[in-house]
Backbone as a ProteinNet text record, in pm:
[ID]
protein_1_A
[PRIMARY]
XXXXXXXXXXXXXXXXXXXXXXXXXXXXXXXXXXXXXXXXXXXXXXXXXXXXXXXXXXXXXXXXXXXXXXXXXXXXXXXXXXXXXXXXXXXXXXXXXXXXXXXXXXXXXXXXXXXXXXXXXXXXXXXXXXXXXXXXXXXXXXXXXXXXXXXXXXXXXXXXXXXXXXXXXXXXXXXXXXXXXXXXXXXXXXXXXXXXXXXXXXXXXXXXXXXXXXXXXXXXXXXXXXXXXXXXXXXXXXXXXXXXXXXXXXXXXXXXXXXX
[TERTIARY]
9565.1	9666.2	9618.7	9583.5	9506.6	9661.9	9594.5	9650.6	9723.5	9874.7	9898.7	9844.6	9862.4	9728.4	9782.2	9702.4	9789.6	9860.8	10002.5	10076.7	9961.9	9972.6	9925.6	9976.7	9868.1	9850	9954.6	10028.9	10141.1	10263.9	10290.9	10355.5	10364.1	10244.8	10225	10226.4	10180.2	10292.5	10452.7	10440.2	10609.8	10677	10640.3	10739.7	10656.7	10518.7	10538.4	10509.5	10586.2	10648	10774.7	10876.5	10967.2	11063.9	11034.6	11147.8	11063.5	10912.9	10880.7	10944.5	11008.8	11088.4	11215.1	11233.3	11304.5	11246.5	11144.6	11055	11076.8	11101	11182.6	11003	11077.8	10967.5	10873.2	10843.9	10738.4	10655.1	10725.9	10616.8	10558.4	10647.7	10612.9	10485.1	10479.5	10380.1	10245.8	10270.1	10162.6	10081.1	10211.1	10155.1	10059.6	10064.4	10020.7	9912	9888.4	9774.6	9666.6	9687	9612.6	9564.4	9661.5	9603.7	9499.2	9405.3	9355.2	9300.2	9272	9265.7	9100.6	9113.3	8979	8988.6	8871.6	8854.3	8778.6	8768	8706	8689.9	8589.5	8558.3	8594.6	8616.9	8671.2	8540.2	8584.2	8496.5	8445.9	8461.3	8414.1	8480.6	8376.1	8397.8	8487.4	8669.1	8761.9	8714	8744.8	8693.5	8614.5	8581	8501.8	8583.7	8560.2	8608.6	8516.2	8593.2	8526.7	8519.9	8577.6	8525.4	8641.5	8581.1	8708.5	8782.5	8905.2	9029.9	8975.8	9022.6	8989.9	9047	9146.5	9266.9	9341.4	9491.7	9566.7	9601.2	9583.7	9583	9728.2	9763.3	9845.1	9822	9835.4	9790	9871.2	9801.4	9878.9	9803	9703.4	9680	9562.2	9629.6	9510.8	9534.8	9446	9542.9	9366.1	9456.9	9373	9399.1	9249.6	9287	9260.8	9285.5	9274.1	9256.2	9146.2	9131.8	9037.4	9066.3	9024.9	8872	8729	8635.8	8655.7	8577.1	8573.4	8424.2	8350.3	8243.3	8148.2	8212.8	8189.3	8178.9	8225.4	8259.9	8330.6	8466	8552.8	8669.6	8755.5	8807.5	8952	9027.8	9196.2	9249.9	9290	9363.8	9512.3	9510.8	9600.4	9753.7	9660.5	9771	9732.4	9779.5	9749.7	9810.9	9768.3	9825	9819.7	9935.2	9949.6	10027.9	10038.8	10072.8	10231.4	10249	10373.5	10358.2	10237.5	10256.5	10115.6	10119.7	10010.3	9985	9878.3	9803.5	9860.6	9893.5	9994.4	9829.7	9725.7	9583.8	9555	9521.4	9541.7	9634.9	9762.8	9866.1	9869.4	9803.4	9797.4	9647	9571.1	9460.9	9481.4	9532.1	9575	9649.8	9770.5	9864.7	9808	9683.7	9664.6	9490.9	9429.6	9316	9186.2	9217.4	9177	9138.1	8971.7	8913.3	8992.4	8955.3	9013.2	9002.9	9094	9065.6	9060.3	9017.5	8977	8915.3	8869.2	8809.7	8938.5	8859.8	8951.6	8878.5	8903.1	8778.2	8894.1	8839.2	8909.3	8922.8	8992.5	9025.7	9011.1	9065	9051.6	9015.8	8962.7	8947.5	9091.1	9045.8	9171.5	9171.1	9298.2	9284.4	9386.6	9363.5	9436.7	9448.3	9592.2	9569.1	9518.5	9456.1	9449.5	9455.7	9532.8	9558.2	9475.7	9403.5	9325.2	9410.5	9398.4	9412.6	9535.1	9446.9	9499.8	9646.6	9616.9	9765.8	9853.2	9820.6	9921.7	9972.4	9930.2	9966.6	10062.3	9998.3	10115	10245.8	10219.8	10384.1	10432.2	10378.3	10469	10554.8	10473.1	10519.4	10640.8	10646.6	10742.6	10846.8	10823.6	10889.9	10964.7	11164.3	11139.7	11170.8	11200.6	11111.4	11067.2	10944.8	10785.8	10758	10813.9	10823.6	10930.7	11036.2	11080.8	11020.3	10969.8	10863.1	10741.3	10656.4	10539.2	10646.8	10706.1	10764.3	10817.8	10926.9	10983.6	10849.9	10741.7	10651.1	10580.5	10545.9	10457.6	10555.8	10721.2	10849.5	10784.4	10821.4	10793	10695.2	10546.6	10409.4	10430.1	10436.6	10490.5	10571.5	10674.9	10742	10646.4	10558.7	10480.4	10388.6	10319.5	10232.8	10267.4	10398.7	10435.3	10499.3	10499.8	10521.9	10452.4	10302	10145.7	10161.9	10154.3	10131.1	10229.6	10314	10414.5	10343.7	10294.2	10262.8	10128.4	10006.8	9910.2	9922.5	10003.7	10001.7	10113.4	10219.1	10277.3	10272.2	10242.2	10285.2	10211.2	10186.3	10102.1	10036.2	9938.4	9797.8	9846.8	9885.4	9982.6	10078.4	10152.9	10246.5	10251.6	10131.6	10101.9	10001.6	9941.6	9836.5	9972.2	10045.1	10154.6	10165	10250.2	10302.1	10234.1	10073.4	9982.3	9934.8	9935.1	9915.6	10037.3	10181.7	10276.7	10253.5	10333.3	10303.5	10198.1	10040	9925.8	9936.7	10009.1	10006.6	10075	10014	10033.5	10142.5	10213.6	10285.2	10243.8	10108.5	10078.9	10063.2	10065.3	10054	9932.5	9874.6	9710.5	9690.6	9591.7	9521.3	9409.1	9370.6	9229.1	9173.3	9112	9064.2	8959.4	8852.6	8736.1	8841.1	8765.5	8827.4	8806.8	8681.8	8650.9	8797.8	8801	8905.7	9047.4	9086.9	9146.8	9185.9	9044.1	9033.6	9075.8	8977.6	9006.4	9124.3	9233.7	9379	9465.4	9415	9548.3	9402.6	9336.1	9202.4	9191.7	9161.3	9108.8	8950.9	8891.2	8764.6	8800.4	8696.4	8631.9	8686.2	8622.6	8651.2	8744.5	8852.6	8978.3	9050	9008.5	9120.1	9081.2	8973.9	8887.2	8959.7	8946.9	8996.1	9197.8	9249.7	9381.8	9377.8	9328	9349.2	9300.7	9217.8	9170.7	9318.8	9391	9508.8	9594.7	9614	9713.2	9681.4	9549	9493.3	9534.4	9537.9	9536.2	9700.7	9767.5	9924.1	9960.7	9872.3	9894.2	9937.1	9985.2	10026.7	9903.9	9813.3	9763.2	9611.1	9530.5	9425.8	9298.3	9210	9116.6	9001.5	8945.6	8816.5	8725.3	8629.9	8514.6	8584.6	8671.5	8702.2	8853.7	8961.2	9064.6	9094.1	9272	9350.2	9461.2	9530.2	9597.9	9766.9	9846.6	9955.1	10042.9	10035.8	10092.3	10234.1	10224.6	10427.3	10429.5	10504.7	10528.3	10670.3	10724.7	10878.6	10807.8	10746.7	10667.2	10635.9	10527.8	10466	10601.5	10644.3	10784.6	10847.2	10904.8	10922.5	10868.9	10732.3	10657.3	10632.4	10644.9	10619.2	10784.7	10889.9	10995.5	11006	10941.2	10943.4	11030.4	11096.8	11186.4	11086.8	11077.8	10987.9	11087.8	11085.3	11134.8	11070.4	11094	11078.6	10951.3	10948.8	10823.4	10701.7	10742.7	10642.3	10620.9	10685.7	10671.6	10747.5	10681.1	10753.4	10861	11001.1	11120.4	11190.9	11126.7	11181.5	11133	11043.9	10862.5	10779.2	10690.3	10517.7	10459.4	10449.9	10318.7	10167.7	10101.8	9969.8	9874.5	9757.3	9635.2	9605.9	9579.5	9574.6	9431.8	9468.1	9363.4	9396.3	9357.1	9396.8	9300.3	8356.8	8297.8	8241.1	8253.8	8250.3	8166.9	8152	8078.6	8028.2	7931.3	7864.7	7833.8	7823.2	7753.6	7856.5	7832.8	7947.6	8028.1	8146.5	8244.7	8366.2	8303.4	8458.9	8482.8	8635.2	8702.3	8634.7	8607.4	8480	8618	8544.4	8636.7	8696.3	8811.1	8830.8	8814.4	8787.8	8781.8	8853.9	8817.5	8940.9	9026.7	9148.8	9212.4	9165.8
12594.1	12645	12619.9	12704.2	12712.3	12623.2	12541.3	12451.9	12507.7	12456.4	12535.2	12490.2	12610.2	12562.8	12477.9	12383.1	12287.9	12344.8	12282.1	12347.4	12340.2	12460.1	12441.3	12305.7	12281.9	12134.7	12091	12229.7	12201.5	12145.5	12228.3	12168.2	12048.4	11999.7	11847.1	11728.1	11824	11724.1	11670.7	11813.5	11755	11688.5	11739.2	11692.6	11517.8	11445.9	11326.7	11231.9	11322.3	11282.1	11347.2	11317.4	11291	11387.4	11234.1	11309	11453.8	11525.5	11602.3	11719.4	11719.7	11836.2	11920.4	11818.1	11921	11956.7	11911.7	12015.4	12147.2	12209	12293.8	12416.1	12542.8	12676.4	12648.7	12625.8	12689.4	12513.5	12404.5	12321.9	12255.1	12389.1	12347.6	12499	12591.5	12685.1	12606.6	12520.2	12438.5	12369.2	12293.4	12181.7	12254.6	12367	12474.1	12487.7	12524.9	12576.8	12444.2	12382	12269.9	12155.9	12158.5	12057.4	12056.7	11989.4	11976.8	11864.1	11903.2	11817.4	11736.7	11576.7	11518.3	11429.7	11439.9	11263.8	11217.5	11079.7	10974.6	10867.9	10857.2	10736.7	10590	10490.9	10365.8	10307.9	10227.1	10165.5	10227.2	10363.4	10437.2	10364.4	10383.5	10324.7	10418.1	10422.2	10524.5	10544.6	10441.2	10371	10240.6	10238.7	10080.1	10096.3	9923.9	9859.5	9947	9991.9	10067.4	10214.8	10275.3	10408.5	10492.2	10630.4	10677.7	10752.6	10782.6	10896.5	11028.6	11113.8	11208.3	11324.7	11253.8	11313.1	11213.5	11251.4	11197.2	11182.9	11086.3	11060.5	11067.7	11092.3	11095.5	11062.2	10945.5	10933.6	10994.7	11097.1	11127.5	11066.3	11052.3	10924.6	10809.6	10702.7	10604.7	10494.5	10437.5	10301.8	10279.8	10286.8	10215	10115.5	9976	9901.4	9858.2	9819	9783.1	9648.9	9605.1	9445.3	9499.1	9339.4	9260.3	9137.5	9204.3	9101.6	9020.3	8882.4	8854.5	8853.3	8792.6	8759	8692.5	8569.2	8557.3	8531.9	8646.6	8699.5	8729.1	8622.4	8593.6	8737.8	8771.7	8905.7	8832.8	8932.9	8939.7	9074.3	9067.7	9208.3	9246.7	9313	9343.6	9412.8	9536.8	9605.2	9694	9787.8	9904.3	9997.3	10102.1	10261.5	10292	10332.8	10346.1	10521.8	10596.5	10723.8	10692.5	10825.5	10854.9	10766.6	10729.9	10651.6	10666	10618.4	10708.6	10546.6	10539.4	10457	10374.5	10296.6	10259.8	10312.4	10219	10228.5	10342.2	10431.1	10559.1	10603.7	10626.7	10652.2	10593.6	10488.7	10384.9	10477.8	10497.9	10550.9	10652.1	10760.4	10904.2	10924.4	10819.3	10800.2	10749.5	10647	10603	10670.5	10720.7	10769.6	10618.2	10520.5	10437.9	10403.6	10357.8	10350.6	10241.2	10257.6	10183.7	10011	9930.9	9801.3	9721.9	9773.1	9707.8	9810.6	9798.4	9905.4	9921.9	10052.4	10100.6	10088.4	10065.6	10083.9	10188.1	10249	10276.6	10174.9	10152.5	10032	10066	10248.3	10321.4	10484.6	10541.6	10665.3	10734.9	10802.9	10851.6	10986.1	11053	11183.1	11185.1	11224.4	11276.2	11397.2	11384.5	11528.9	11462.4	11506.1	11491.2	11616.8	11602	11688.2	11618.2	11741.9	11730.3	11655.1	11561.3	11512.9	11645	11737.6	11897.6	11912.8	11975.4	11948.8	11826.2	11692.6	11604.6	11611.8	11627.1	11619.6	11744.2	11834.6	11948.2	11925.2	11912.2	11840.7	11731.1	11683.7	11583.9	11618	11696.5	11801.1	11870.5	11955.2	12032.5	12050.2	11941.6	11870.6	11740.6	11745.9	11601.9	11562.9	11610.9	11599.1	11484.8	11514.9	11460.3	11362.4	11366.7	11266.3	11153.5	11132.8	11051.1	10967.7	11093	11053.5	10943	10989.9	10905.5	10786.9	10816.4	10658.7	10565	10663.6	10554.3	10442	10530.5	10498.7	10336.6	10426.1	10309.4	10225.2	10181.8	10025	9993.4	10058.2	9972.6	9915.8	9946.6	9888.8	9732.8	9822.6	9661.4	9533.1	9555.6	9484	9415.5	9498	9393.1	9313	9357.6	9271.5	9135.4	9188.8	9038.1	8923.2	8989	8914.7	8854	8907.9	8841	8754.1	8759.4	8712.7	8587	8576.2	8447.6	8407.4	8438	8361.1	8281	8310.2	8346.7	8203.7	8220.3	8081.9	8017.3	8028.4	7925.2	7866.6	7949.7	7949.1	7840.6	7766	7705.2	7763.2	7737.1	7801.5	7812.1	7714.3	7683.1	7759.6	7793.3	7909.3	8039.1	8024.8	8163.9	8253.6	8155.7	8184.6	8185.4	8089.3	8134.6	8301.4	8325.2	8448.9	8553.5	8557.4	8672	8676.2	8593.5	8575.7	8623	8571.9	8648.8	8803.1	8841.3	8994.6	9103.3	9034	9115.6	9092.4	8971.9	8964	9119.9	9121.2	9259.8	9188.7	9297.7	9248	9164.5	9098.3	9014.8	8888.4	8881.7	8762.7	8774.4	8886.8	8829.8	8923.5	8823.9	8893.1	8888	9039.9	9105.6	9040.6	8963	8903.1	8793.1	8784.4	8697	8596.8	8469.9	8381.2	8414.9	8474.9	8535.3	8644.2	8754.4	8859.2	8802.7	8663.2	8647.7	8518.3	8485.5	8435.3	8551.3	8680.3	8793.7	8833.4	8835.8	8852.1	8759.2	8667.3	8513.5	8496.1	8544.1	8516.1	8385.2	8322.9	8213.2	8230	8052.5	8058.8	8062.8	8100.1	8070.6	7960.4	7886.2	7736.7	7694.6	7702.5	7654.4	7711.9	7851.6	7908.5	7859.4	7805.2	7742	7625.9	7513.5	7385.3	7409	7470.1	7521	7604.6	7705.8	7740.3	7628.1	7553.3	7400.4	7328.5	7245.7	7207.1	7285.3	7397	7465.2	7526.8	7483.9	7441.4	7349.4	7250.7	7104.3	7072.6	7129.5	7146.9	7219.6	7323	7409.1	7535.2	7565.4	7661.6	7827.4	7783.2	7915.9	7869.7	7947.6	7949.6	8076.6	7991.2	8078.5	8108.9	8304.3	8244.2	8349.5	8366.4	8482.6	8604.3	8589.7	8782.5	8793.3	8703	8713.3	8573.1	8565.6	8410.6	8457.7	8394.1	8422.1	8329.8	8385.7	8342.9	8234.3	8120.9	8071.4	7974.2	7960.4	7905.8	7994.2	8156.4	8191.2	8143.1	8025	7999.9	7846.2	7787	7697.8	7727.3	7838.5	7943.7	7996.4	8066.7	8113.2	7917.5	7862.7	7730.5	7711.4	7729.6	7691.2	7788.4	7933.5	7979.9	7998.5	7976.2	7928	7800.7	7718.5	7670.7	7508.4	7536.6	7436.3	7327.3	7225.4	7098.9	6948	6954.2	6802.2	6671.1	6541.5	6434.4	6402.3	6409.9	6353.6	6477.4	6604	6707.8	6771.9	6757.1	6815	6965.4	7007.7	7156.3	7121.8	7213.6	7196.1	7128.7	7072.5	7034.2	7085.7	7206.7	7225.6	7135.6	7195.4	7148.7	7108.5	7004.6	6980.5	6927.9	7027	7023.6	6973.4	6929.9	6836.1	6904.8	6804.2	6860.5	6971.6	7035.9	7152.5	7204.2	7186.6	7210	7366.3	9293.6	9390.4	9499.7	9454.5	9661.2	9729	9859	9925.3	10006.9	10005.2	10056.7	10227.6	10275.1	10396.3	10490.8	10610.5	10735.7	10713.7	10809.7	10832.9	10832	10828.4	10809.4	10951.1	10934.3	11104	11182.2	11290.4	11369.8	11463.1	11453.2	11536.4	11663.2	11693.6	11793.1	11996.1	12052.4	12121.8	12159	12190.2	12210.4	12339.3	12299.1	12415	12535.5
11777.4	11684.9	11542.2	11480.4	11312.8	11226.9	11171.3	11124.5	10945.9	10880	10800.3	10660.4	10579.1	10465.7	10400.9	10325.6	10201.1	10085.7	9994.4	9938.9	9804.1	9745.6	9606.6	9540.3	9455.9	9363.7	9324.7	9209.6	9103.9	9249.2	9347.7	9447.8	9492.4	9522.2	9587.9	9485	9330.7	9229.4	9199.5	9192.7	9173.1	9302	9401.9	9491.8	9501.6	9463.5	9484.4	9353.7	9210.1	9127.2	9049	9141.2	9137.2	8996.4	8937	8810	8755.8	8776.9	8704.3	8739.5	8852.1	8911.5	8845.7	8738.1	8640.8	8516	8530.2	8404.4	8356.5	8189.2	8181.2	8219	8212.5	8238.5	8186.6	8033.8	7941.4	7982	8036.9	8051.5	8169.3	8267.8	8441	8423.6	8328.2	8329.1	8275.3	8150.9	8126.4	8179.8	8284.7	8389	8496.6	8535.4	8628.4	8597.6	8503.8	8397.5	8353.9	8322.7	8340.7	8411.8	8457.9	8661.4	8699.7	8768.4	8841.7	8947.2	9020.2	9127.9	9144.2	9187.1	9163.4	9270.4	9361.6	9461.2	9408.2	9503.5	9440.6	9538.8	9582.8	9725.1	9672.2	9783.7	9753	9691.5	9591.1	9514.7	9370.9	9390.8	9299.6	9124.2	9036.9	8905.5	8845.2	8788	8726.9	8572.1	8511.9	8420	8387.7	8247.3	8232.7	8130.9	8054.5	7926.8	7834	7702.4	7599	7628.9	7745.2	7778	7656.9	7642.3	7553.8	7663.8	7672.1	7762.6	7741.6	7827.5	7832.6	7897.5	7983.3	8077.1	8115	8157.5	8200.7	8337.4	8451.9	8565.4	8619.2	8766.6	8832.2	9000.8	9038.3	9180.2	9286.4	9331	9454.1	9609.3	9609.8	9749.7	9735.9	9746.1	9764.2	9631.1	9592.1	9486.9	9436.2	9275	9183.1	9145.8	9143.4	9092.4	8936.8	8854	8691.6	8661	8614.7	8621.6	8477.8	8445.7	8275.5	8379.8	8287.1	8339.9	8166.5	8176.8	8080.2	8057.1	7923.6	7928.9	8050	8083.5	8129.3	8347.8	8323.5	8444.7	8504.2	8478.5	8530.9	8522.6	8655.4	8664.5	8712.5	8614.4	8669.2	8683.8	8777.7	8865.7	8715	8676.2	8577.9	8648.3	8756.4	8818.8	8938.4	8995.8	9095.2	9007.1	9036.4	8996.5	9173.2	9240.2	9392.4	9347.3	9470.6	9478.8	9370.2	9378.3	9212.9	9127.5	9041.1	8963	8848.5	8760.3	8668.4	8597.5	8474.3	8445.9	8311.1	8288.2	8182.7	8021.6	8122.2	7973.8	7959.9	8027.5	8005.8	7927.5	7932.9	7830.9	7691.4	7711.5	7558.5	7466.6	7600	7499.2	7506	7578.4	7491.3	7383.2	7356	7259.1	7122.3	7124.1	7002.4	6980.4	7096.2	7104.5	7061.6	7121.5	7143.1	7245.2	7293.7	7424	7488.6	7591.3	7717.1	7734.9	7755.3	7761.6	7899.2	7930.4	8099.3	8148.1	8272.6	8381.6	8528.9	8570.4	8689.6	8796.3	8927.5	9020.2	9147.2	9224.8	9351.2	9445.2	9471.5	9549.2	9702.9	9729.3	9817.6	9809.6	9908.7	9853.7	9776.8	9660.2	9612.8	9540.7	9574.1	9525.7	9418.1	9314.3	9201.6	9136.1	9047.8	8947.3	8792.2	8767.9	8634.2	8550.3	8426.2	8298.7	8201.3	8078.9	8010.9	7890.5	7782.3	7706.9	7602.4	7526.1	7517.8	7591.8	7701.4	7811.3	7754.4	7777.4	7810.9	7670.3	7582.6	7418.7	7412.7	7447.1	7451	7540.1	7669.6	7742.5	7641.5	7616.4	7539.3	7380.4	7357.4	7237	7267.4	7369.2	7407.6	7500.2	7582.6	7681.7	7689.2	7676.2	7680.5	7822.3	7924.2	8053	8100	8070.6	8010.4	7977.4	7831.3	7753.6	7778.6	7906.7	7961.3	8066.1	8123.1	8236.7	8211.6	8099.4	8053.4	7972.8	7910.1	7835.2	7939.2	8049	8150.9	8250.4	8250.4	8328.4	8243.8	8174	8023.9	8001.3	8028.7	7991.8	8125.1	8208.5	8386.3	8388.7	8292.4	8315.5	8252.9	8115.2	8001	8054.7	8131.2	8163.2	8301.5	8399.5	8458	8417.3	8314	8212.2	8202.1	8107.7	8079.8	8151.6	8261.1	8379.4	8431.1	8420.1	8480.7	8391.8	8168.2	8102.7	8155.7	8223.1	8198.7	8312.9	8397.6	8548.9	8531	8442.2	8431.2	8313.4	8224.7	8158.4	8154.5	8247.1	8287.1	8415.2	8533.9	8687.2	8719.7	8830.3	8931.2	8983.4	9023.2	9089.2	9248.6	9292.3	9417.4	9467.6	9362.3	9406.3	9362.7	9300.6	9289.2	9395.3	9468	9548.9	9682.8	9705.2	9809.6	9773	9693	9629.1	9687.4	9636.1	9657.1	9835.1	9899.3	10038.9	10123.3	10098.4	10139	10113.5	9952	9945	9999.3	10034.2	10063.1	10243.2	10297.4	10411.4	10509.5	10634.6	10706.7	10758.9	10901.2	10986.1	11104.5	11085.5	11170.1	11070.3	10967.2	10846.4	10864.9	10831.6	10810.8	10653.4	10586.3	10430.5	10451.4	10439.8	10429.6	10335.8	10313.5	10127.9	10152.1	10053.4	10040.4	9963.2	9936.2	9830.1	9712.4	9701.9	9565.9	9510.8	9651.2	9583.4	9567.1	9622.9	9559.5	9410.5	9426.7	9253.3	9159.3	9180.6	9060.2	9076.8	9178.5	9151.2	9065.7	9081.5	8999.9	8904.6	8864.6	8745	8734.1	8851.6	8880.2	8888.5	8965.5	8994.6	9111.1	9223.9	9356.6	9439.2	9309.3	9358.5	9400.2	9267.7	9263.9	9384	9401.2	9547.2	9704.5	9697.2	9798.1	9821.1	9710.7	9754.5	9749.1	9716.8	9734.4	9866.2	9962.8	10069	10172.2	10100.2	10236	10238.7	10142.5	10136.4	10193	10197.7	10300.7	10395.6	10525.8	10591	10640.4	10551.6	10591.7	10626.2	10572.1	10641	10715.3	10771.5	10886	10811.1	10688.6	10622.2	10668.4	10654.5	10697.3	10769.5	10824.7	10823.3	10812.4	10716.5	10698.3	10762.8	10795.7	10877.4	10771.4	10762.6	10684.5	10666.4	10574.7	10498.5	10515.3	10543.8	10584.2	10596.7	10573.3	10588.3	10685.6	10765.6	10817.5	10781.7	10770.7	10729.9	10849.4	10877.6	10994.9	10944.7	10827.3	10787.7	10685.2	10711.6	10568.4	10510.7	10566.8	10520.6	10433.3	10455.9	10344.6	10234.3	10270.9	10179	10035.1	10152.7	10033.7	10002.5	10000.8	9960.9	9811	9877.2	9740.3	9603.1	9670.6	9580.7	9461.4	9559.3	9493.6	9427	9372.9	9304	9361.5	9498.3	9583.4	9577.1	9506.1	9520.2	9532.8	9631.6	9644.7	9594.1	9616	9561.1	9619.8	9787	9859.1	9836.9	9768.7	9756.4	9865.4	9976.3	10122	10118.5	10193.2	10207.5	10301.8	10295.3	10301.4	10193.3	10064.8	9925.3	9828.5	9874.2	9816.7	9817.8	9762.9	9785.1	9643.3	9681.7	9527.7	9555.7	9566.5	9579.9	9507.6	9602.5	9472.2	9369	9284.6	9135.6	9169.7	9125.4	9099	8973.2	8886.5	8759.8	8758.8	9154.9	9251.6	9186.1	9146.3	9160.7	9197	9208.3	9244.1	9118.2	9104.2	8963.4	8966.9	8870	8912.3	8895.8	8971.9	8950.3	9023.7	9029.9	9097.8	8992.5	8832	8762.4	8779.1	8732.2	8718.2	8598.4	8613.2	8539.3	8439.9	8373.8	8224	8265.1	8276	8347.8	8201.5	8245.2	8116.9	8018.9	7910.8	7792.2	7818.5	7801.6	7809.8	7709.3
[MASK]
++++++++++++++++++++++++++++++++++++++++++++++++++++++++++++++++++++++++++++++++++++++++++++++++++++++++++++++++++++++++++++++++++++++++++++++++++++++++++++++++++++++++++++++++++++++++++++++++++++++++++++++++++++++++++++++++++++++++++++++++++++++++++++++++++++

């Protein structure tokens, strides 16, 4: 049985972003008109730090990730861009036309629309639509930022590493993850997540084997990452733990799509 064809682009936009569905005529004809469609294999480089914009992204399958390296090496996961959802740095550097401050990598293969720089300036011109859409998008980013920013220099390493092991855990409590990948999530070292997953080891809280941890008390886990710390430091009052005080290089970014 010949299988049915895929819906045109502008289609499979709107319907898996949402609010663009009431876009008025003259800027659902624009959006039409300038679209286009781009893959991109897992790993593939989106952006780097310093790159200039050039279009405006829209994920419709697969998840980007956005991380800050520093000099010296050291990487923090900033955010995902996951399906209906678009790039907060991207928007910052089309808006002020200022290059990019972190890099993007594919995290998974991913297909997108992207609109040319041209385009998105014009929807935003003539559309306020649009221009709800990209602003509502760009408060929701801001507001996770500064949420990292508060975790990042206030949180515990302890319960923040609970935190990220719950949320990434499957329905079997298991996390796909090196120790390394998850230093560059909480922009830690290696180290530090090493001798912190041995300690919760050492309480039975999880165990780790080569490329994966497995979640075995996530009601501890949550304990701690709630902040519940009792007197003896034991989980069931919380936990107070010993002091512990990639990419893929090369092509695969999204290619300039042409000028309108």
């Amino acid at each position: 049985m010949p299988t049915a064809p895929a819906p045109p682009l502008i289609d499979r936009l709107l319907s898996g972003f949402e609010p663009l569905g009431g876009l008025e005529p003259e800027a659902r004809r624009l959006l039409a008109q300038g679209v286009r469609q781009v893959t991109l294999p897992a790993g593939a480089v989106v952006f780097r730090d310093g790159d200039s914009c050039q279009a405006y992204t829209l994920i419709l399958e697969g998840c980007v990730r956005v991380q800050k390296v520093s000099e010296s090496g050291r990487q923090i996961v900033l955010y995902r861009v996951e399906p209906g959802q678009t790039c907060v740095l991207t928007t910052n550097a089309l808006m002020t036309d200022l290059p990019y401050g972190a890099e993007g990598v594919a995290e998974t293969d991913v297909r997108a629309a992207v609109l040319p720089a041209s385009t998105f300036q014009a929807l935003l011109g003539c559309s306020a639509v649009f221009r709800r859409f990209v602003f509502s998008a760009y408060a929701a980013r801001i507001s996770d930022l500064l949420l990292l920013i508060d975790e990042v220099a206030f949180g515990r390493i302890d319960a923040r590493l609970a935190h990220v092991l719950l949320t990434r855990a499957d329905n079997s409590g298991i996390v796909v993850a090196t120790h390394l990948d998850l230093a560059m999530e909480l922009g830690s070292a290696r180290e530090v997540i090493s001798r912190q997953l041995k300690e919760f080891e050492r309480r039975h809280w999880v165990t780790a084997t080569r490329g994966q941890v497995r979640v075995t008390d996530a009601a501890a886990l949550d304990r701690l990452r709630g902040g519940d710390q009792g007197p003896d430091g034991r989980a069931g009052g919380g936990v107070r733990m010993g002091a512990t005080t990639q990419e893929s290089g090369g092509g695969g970014r999204i290619p300039h799509p042409p000028h309108d």
